[in-house]
Every structure is written in structure tokens, then in C-alpha cells.
C-alpha positions as CSV (number, residue, x, y, z in Angstrom):
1,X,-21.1,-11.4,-17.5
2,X,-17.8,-13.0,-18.5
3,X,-17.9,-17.0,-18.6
4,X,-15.0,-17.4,-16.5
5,X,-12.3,-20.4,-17.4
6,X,-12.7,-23.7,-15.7
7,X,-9.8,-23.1,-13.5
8,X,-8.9,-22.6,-9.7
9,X,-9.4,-19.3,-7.5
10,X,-6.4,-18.3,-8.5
11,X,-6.9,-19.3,-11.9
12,X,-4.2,-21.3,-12.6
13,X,-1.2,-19.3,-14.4
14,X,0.6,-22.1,-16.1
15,X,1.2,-21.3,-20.3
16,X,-1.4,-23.4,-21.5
17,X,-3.9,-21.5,-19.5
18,X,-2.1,-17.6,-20.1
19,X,-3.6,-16.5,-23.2
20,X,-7.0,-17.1,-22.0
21,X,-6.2,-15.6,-18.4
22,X,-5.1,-12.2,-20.3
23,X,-8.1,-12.3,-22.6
24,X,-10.9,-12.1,-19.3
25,X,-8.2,-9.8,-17.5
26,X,-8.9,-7.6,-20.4
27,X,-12.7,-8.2,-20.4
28,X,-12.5,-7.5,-16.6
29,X,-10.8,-4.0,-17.5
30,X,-13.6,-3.0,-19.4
31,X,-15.8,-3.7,-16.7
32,X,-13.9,-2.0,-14.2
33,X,-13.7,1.5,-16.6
34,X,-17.6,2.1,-16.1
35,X,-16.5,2.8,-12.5
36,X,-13.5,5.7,-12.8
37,X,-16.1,9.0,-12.8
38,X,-15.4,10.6,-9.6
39,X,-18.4,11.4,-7.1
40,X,-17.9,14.9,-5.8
41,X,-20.5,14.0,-2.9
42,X,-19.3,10.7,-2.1
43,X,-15.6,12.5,-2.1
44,X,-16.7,15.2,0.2
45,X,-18.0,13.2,2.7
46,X,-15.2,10.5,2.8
47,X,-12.8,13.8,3.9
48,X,-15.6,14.8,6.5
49,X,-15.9,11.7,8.3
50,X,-12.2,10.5,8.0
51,X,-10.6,14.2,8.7
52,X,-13.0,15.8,11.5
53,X,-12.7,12.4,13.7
54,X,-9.3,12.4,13.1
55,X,-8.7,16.6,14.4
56,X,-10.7,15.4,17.2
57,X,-8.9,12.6,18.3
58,X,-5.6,14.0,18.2
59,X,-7.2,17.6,19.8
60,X,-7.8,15.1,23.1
61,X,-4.9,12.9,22.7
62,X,-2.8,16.9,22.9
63,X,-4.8,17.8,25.1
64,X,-4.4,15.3,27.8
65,X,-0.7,14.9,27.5
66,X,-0.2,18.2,27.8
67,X,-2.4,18.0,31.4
68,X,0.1,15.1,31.8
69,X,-2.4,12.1,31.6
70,X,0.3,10.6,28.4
71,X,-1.1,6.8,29.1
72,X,-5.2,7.8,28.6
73,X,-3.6,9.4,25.1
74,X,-1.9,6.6,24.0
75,X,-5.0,4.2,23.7
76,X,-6.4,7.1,21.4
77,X,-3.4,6.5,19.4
78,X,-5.0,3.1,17.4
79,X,-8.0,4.5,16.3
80,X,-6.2,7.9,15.2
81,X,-3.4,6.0,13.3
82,X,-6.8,4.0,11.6
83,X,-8.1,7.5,10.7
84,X,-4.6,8.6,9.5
85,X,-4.9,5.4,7.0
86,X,-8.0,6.2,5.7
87,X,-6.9,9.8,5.0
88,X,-3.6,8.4,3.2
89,X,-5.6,6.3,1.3
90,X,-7.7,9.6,-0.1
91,X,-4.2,11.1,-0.5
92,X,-3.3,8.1,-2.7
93,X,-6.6,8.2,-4.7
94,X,-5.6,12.2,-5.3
95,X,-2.2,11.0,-7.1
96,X,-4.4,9.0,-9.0
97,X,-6.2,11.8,-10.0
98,X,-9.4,9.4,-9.3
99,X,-10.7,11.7,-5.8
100,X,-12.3,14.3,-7.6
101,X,-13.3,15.4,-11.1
102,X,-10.4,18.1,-11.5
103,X,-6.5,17.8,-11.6
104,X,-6.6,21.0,-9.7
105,X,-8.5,19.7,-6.9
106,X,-6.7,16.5,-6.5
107,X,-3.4,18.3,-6.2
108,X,-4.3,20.7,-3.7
109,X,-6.7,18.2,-1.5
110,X,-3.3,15.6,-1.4
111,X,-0.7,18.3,-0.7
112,X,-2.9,19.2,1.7
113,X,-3.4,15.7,3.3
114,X,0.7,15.1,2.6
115,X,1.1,16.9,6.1
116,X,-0.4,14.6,8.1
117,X,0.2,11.5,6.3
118,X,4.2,12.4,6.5
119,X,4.2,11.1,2.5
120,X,5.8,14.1,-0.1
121,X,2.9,13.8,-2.2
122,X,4.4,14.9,-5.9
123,X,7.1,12.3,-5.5
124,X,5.3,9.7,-3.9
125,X,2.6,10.3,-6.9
126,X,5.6,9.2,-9.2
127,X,7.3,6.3,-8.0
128,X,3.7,4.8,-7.3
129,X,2.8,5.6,-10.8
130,X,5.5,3.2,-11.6
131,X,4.6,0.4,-8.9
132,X,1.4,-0.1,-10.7
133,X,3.0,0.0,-14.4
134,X,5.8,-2.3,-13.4
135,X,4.0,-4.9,-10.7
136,X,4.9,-8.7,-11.3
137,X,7.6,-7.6,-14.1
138,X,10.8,-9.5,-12.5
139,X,12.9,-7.3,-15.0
140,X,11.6,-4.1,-13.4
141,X,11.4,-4.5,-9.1
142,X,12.6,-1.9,-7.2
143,X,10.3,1.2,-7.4
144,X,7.4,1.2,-5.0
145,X,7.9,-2.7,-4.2
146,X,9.3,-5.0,-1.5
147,X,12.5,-6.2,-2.4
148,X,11.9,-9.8,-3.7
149,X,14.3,-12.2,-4.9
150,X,14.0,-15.3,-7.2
151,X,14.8,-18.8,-5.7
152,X,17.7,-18.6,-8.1
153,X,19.2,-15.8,-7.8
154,X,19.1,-16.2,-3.6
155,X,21.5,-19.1,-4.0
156,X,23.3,-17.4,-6.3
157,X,24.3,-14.8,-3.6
158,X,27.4,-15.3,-1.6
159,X,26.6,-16.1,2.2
160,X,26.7,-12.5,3.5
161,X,24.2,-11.1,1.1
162,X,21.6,-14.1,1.8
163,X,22.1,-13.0,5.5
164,X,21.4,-9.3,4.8
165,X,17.8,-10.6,2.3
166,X,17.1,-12.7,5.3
167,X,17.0,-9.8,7.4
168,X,15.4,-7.7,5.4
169,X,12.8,-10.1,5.2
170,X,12.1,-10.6,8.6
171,X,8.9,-9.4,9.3
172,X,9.8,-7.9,12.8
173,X,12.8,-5.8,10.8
174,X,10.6,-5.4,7.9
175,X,7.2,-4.0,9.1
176,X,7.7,-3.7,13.0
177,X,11.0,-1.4,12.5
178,X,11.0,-0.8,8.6
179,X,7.7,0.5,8.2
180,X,7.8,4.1,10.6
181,X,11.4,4.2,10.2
182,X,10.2,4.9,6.9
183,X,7.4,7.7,6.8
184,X,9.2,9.0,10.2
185,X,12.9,8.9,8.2
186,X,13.6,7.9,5.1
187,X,10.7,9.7,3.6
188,X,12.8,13.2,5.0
189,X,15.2,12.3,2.6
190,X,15.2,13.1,-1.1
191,X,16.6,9.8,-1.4
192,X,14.4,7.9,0.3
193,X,11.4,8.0,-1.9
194,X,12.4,5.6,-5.0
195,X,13.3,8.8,-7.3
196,X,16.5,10.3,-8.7
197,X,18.2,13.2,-5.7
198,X,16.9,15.8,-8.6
199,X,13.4,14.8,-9.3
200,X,12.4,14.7,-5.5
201,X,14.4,17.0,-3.1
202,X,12.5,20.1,-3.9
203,X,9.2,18.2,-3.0
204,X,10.8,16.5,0.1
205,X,12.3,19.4,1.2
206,X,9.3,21.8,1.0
207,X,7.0,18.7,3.2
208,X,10.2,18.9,5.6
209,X,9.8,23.1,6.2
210,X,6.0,22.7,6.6
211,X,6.1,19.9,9.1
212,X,9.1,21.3,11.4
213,X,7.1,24.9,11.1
214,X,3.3,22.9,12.0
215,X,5.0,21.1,14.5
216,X,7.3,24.1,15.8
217,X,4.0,26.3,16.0
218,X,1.9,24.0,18.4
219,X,4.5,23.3,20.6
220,X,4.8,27.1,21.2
221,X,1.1,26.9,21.5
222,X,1.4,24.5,24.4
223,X,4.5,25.2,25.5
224,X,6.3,22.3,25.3
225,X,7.4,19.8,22.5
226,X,6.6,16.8,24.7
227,X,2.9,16.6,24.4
228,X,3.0,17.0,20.7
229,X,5.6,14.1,19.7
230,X,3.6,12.0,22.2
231,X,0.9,12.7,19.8
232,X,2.7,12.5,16.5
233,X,5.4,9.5,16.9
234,X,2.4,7.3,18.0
235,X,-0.2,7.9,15.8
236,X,2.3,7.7,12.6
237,X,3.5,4.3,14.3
238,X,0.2,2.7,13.9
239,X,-0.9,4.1,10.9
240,X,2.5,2.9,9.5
241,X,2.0,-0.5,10.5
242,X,-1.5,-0.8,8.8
243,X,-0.3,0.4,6.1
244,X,2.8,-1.4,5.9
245,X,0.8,-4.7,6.3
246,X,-1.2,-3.8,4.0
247,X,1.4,-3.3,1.3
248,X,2.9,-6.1,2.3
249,X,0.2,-9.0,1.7
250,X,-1.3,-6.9,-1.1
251,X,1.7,-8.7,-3.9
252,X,3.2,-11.2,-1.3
253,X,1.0,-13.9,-0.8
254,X,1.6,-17.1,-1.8
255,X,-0.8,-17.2,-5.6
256,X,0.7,-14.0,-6.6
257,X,2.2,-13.8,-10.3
258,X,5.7,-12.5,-11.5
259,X,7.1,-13.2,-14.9
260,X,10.0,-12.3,-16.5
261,X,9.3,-9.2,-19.1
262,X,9.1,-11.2,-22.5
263,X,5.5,-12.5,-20.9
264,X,4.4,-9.8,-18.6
265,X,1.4,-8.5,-19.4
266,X,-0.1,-5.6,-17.7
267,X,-3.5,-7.3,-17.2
268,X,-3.0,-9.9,-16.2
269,X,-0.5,-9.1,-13.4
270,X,-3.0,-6.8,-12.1
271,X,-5.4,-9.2,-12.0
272,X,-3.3,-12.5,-10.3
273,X,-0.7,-10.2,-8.8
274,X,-2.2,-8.5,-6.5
275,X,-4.8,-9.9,-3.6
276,X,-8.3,-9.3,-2.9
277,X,-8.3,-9.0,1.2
278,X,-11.2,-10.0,2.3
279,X,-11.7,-7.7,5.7
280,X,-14.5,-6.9,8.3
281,X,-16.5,-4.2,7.1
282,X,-15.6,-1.9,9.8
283,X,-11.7,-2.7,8.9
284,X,-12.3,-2.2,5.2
285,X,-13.7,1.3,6.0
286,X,-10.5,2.4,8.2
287,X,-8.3,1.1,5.0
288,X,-10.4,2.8,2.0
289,X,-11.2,-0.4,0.5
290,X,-7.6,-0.8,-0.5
291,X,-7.7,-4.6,0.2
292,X,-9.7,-4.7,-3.0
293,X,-6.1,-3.8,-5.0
294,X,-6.7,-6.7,-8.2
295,X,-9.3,-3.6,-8.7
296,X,-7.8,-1.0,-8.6
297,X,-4.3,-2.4,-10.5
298,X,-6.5,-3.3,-13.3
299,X,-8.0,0.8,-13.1
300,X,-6.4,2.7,-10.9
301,X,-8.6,5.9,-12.2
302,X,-11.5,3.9,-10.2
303,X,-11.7,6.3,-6.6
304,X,-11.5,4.0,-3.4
305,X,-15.4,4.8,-2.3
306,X,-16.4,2.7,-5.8
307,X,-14.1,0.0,-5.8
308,X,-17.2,-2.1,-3.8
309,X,-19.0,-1.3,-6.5
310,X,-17.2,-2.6,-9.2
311,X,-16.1,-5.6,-7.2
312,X,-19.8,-6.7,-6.9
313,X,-20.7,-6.5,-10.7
314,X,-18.3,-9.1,-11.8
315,X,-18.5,-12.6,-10.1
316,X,-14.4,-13.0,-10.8
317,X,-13.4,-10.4,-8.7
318,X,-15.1,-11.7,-5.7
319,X,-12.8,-14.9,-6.4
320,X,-9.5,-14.3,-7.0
321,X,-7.1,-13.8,-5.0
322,X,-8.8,-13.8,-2.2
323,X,-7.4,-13.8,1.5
324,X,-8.8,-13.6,4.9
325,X,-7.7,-12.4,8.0
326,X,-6.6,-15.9,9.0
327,X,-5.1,-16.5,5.4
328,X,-3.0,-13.4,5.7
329,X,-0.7,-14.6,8.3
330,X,0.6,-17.3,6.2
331,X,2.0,-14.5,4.4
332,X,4.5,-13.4,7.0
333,X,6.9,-16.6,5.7
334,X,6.8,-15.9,2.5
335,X,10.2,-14.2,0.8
336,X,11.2,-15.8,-2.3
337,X,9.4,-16.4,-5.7
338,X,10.0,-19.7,-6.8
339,X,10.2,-19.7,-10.6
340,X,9.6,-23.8,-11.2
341,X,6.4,-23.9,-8.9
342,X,5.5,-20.3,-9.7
343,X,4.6,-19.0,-6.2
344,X,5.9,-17.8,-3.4
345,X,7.9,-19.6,-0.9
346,X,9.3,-19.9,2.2
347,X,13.5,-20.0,3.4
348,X,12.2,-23.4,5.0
349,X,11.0,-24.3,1.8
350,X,14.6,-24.3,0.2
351,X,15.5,-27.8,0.9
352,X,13.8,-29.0,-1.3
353,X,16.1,-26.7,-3.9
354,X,19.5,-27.7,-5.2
355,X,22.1,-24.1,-5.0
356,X,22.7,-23.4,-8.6
């Protein structure tokens, strides 16, 4: 067992205290490799009892709007979406190439899943790939991030642009709105997935053809389009807004880290930059364990169904980082890091700020 600094929960990341902080990130990293071997049995039964439920629910949820009871599908909706989570988060795990033991398998299994979840998978796979190698570098946001601003350089923008961060920041516009208007939209486009037009539209394009035809096919089955977008605009609603949230308070709570590139370090911005969320069991299970993300930033090879695992044999990562339920909310004012007091702020917070 690593001693562990005398410092807080959130360990503290002033300079005098950085060094060490990198030192048991790294010791921490070698930990968390004992845990990145795929189980093939453990993998096979996460897709049975995440992808059968799931068929299920949305066989009634057709079934009933297309006999016109639409209000006893829509209830159905929330725990499909929950499934629909959990079955993104497998999909996520496969670009990781951490599901199963072979590249092969993981490919095909999230290709596969990339029709329900709405996600391309190849070009999601890539600008994720660069989330996790660029998270808490303030010289490289803007690939697989929330947009977030310095305290500086928001009063450094003219009047109209604070107006358009303050919007975009607004959790209603950001989450509510933002986050299906992205898997239902933006996620059609080749430019809407964080890539270059060239590197994504052929990926994007081919999820586009298979979802119009999957989509055109059952409603020929039923014989109507109705009854299958009040199955599919629903249940990728509320598995948007999970997931949104989820992204969302994973980096921007209030202890999390970004420096500027001369002292990033990749440890130790997995580690203090990204939160440990502390959920009910049976709301950990409908997320794949992905509120345990200081994990699997500092290995991402680890596969969601071990990432309990690893968090339980090193006292640390039970520690840091951590947020509750209740704690999570605070997150929702948060929108600006604040470079002197190194966290992140509120726009309420600003008065206490002089404008450059």
C-alpha cells in the first residue's frame, strides 16, 4: 500500500505539494495495470443483461404505441434510456480496446452497439482517445471536452462573447437542450464529432445509412413511422441526459485540476482531474461504473466491470475526488477555472475579480 501524503481529499495541488502528488499518481498507475486483462465471461454477461432487457423494453414500448397506448410507453422510456447507458458505456470500453481480449472483437461488438447508442464508433474512438491524452492541459481543450474558459481570458472577451459562454454554460442549454441535440444531430454530421470533415464523414455517413435503413425497415414492419420515433426520440433523450451529466461532473467539479502545458502531467491530471462519483449501487450498474473515471483516466485499458476492483485495492482512490449525489449539484454553477485559487468557480463568484 502507498503511504499517502499528509494532505486533503483532494490532495492539495499547490507546487510545493506537485512533485509528490505525481510521484503516488504514478504509484497509483501501477496499481491500476494489474487490472487491464479483459474477462471474456464477465464481458459476455455484461452484453446479456444490459442488451436482452433493453430489446425487451423497447419490443413493449413498440408494441404499445403502435396499439396506441403512447403514455404507458413513455414511462418505459427511463429505464430503457438507463439500459441504453450501460450499453454505451460497453461501446466506450470496446474503443478502448479494454471489453474483450481481441481488437477484432472489440470493433465488431462497438460497431455493432454504435446503432443503438446513435455514437459513429471509429470516430468517436478517436477524439475520445484524445479527451483522455489531453484532460486538464489548458493548452489543448477542445476535443472531447466542455468548453471551459479561464477567469482571465472571460474578462478578456468583449461583452457579446461572455454572453454567448454564459449561454453555453447554462445548464438548461447545455445538458437539457445540448446533450440529445447532440447524439440526435450533431453526431449526423461529419462535423460534429471533434475530427477533421476527412477523417470522419465516411464513418458518420455509413452509421447515417444503417440507422435511416433500421429505422425505415420497422416502420414498414408496423406500418407507420409514429410508433417507432415515439420509441426512439425518448429513449435517446434520457439516455443522453445521463450521459451528458455524467460527462459533465466527471472534470467540472469544483477540486478538479488544469494547468497550463509546461506543468501538465498526464498522471496526475488523471488522478485530481477527474471525480470519483460516489453513486447507489443500483445507479452505478445502469452507468458501467463510469463514476469511478480518476480510474480509468489513470488506465483506460482497465474494462468497466473491474474498475470496483481496482478502486477497492488502493485506499486513495476511495478518497479523492469524491462526490455524492448531493455534492454533484453544486456542480451545475460551476463555469470558469480560476487560475489564482485553482478551482473552479462560479459567474457569481467574479466580483470578487478585477477585469484584466
Amino acid at each position: 500500500m502507498t503511504d499517502t501524503p499528509k494532505t486533503s481529499p483532494t490532495l492539495g495541488w499547490d507546487a510545493a505539494s506537485r512533485s509528490e502528488i505525481t510521484q503516488l499518481a504514478r504509484d497509483i498507475a501501477r496499481h491500476c495495470a494489474a487490472f487491464r486483462e479483459p474477462i471474456p465471461r464477465l464481458a459476455l454477461r455484461q452484453v446479456a443483461d444490459t442488451l436482452l432487457p433493453y430489446l425487451i423494453l423497447c419490443a413493449l414500448m413498440l408494441g404499445a404505441a403502435a396499439s396506441g397506448y403512447e403514455w404507458f410507453a413513455l414511462p418505459l422510456a427511463i429505464p430503457a434510456g438507463g439500459l441504453l447507458v450501460r450499453l454505451f458505456i460497453i461501446q466506450h470500453d470496446c474503443g478502448h480496446g479494454s471489453f474483450l481480449p481481441s481488437r477484432r472483437g472489440n470493433d465488431g461488438l462497438g460497431r455493432v452497439l454504435s446503432l443503438l447508442t446513435v455514437t459513429p464508433y471509429d470516430s468517436w474512438k478517436r477524439a475520445h482517445a484524445l479527451h483522455h491524452a489531453t484532460t486538464g492541459d489548458l493548452s489543448r481543450r477542445g476535443t472531447g471536452d466542455v468548453h471551459t474558459l479561464t477567469v482571465r481570458e472571460y474578462l478578456a472577451l468583449p461583452r457579446s462573447a461572455r454572453i454567448r459562454y454564459r449561454l453555453y454554460r447554462n445548464p438548461f442549454i447545455l445538458i437539457v437542450i445540448g446533450s440529445p441535440l447532440n447524439f440526435l444531430l450533431l453526431q449526423r454530421l461529419p462535423t460534429g464529432v471533434g475530427l477533421p470533415w476527412r477523417t470522419a464523414w465516411r464513418d458518420v455517413i455509413a452509421l447515417d445509412a444503417a440507422l435511416l435503413a433500421a429505422l425505415a425497415l420497422l416502420a414498414l414492419a408496423i406500418g407507420s413511422v409514429g410508433p417507432v420515433l415515439w420509441v426512439f426520440l425518448p429513449v435517446i433523450s434520457v439516455a443522453a441526459w445521463i450521459g451528458g451529466w455524467l460527462f459533465y461532473v466527471q472534470h467540472q467539479y469544483e477540486e478538479t485540476v488544469w494547468e497550463e502545458a509546461e506543468a501538465w502531467d498526464f498522471h496526475r491530471a488523471a488522478l485530481g482531474g477527474s471525480s470519483y462519483y460516489a453513486l447507489p449501487r443500483v445507479l452505478q450498474w445502469f452507468t458501467g461504473n463510469v463514476g469511478l473515471h480518476h480510474v480509468h483516466h489513470l488506465n483506460s485499458r482497465i474494462p468497466n466491470y473491474r474498475l470496483q476492483e481496482c478502486l477497492d485495492g488502493h485506499e486513495v482512490l476511495g478518497r479523492v475526488g469524491r462526490l455524492t449525489l448531493r455534492d454533484s449539484l453544486n456542480c451545475l454553477r460551476l463555469a470558469l477555472w480560476d487560475e489564482k485559487a485553482r478551482k473552479m468557480i462560479g459567474f457569481a463568484d467574479l466580483r470578487h475579480h478585477q477585469p484584466a
